[in-house]
C-alpha positions in Angstrom: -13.0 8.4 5.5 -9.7 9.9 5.2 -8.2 10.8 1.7 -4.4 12.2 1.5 -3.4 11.5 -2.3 -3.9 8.5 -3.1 -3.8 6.9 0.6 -7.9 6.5 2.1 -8.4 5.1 5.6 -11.7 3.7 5.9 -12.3 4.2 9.4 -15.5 2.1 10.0 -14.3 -1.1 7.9 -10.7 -0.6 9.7 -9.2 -0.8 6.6 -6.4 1.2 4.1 -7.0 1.4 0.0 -4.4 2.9 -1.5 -4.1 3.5 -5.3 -0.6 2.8 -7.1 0.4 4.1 -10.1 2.0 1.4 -12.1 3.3 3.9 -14.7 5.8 4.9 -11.6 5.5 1.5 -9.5 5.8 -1.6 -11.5 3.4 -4.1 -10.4 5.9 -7.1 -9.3 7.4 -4.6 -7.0 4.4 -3.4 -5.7 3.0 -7.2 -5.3 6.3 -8.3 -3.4 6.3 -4.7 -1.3 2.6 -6.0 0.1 3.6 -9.4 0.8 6.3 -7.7 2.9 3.2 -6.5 5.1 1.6 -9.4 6.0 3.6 -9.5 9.1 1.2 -6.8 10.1 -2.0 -6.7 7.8 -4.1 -8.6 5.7 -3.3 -7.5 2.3 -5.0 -7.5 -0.9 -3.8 -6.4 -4.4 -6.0 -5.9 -7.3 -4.7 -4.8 -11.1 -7.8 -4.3 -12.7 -9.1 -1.7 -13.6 -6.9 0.2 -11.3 -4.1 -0.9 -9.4 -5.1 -0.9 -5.4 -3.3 -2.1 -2.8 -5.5 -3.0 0.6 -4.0 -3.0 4.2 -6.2 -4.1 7.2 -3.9 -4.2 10.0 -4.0 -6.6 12.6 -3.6 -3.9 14.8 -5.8 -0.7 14.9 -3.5 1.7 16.2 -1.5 1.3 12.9 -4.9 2.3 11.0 -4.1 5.8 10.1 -0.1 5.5 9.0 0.1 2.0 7.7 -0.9 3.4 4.4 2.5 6.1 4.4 4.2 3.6 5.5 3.6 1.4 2.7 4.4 3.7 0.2 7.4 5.0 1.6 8.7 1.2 1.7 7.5 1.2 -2.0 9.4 3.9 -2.5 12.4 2.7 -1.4 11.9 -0.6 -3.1 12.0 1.9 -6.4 14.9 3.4 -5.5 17.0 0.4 -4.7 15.6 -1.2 -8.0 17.2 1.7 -10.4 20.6 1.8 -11.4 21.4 5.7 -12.0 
């Protein structure tokens, strides 16, 4: 299994957990940021006890960057959310 931060690929389940910290990322955006990917993956969001976010892709070639690539999208879906 690879860990970067808080992005793990699960290799033999083909699968990508990734923690969210809702303290940064509220959880409506993060709910409507995975519903954005399921053009691509199953996804999954849990709250409790821990917010997680889990991709399986519906194509394994995606496995190892469909995790950075949902959290840059959440990232942006922060930025265009706050009004400096």
């Amino acid at each position: 299994m690879l860990k970067i931060n808080n992005v793990k690929v699960d290799n033999s389940t083909g699968t990508v957990h990734i923690n969210v910290n809702t303290d940064f990322y509220p959880f409506e955006i993060v709910k409507a940021s995975a519903e954005e990917f399921s053009n691509v993956c199953r996804t999954n969001v849990r709250q409790f006890p821990e917010t997680v976010v889990t991709l399986k892709p519906n194509d394994e070639s995606l496995l190892n960057t469909v995790g950075f690539e949902f959290m840059n999208y959440l990232l942006a879906a922060i930025k265009n959310e706050v009004e400096f």
